[in-house]
Each structure stands twice: as C-alpha cells, then as structure tokens.
C-alpha positions as CSV (number, residue, x, y, z in Angstrom):
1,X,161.1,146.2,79.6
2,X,158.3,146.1,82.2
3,X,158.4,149.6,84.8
4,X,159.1,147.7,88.3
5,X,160.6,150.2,90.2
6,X,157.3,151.3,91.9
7,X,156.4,147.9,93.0
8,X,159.9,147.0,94.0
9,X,160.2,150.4,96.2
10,X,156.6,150.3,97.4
11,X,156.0,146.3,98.6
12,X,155.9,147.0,102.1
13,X,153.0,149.7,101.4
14,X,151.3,147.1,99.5
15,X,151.0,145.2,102.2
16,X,150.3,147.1,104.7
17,X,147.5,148.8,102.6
18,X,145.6,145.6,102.8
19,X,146.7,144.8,106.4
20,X,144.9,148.4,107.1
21,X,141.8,147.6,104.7
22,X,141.1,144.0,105.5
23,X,137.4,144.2,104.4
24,X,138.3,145.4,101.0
25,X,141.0,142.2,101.3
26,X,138.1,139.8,102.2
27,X,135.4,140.8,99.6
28,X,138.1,140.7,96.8
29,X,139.1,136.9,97.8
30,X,135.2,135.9,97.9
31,X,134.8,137.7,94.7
32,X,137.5,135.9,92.8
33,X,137.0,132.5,94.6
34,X,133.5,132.4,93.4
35,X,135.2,132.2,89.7
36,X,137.9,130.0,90.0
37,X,137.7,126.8,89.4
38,X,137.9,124.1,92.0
39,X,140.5,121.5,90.8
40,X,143.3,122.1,89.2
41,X,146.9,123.8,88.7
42,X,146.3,127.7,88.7
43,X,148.7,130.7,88.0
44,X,148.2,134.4,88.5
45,X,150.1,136.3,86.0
46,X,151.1,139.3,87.9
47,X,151.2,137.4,91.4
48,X,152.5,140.2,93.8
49,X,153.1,139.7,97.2
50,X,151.0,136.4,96.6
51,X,148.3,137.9,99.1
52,X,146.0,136.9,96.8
53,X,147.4,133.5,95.2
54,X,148.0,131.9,98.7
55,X,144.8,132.2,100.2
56,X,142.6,131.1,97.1
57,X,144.8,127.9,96.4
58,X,147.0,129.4,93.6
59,X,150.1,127.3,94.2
60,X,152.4,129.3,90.4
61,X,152.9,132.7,89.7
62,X,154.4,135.0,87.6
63,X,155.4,138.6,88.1
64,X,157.8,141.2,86.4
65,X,158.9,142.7,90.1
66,X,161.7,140.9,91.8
67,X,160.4,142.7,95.5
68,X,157.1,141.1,95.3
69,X,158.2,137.6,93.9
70,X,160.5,137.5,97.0
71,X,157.6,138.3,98.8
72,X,155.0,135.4,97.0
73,X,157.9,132.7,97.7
74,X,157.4,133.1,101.3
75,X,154.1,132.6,100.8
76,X,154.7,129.4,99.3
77,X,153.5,130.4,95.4
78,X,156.2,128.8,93.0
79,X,156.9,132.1,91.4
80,X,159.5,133.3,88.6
81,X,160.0,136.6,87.4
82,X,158.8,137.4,83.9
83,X,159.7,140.8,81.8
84,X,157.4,142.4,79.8
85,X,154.3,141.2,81.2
C-alpha cells in the first residue's frame, strides 16, 4: 500500500512552497511543456495538487493521495485515486 500520509498532511505546504517559489514553478512548466506533445489526451501519474497538469493541458490524472486528488479536481484534472503507484 502506497505511504500517503505525508502528502495528505502536507498539501497545503505543497502549495504554498510553489506560491513562495514561483520561478522555480515557471522554469519547471517551460521545461516539461517543451516535451509534451501537442495533441492529444495526456495523464500525469502522480498528478498532485494538479499545479502542474492544469497549466500544461493535462486534462487525467492519477495519484495514490486522496488530499491532493481533492485538490487536482478543483483544478479541473479528471483524477482517481490509484494504490500502489
């Protein structure tokens, strides 16, 4: 069974870590946009807060923590939980 609790207790921080850091946010998006591919379905397995999948276009995740899935659905990624990833 996959370890959640950190990322279930520690969401919030998550967040705000990249709230606080937005340059690290920024050169991370333009780093992985310049390797996605531009049509296309995409899922991120291990989705998070979906601070990553929503801005790049990533409309289906996957992740084992039920804090950060809650988190991705408001950011409009189709997300369900999967254990043992």
């Amino acid at each position: 069974m996959a370890v959640t609790t950190p990322f279930d207790a520690h969401s919030d921080r998550y967040e705000a870590w990249f709230q606080k850091h937005v340059f690290a946010h920024e050169s991370e998006l333009l780093a992985i946009r310049e390797l996605l591919p531009g049509i296309g379905k995409k899922l991120e397995i291990g989705v998070d807060s979906g601070l990553f999948a929503a801005p790049l276009g990533i409309s289906h995740g996957i992740d084992p923590s039920r804090a950060m899935l809650v988190k991705s659905r408001q950011r409009g990624i189709d997300a369900v939980q999967g254990v043992g990833i």
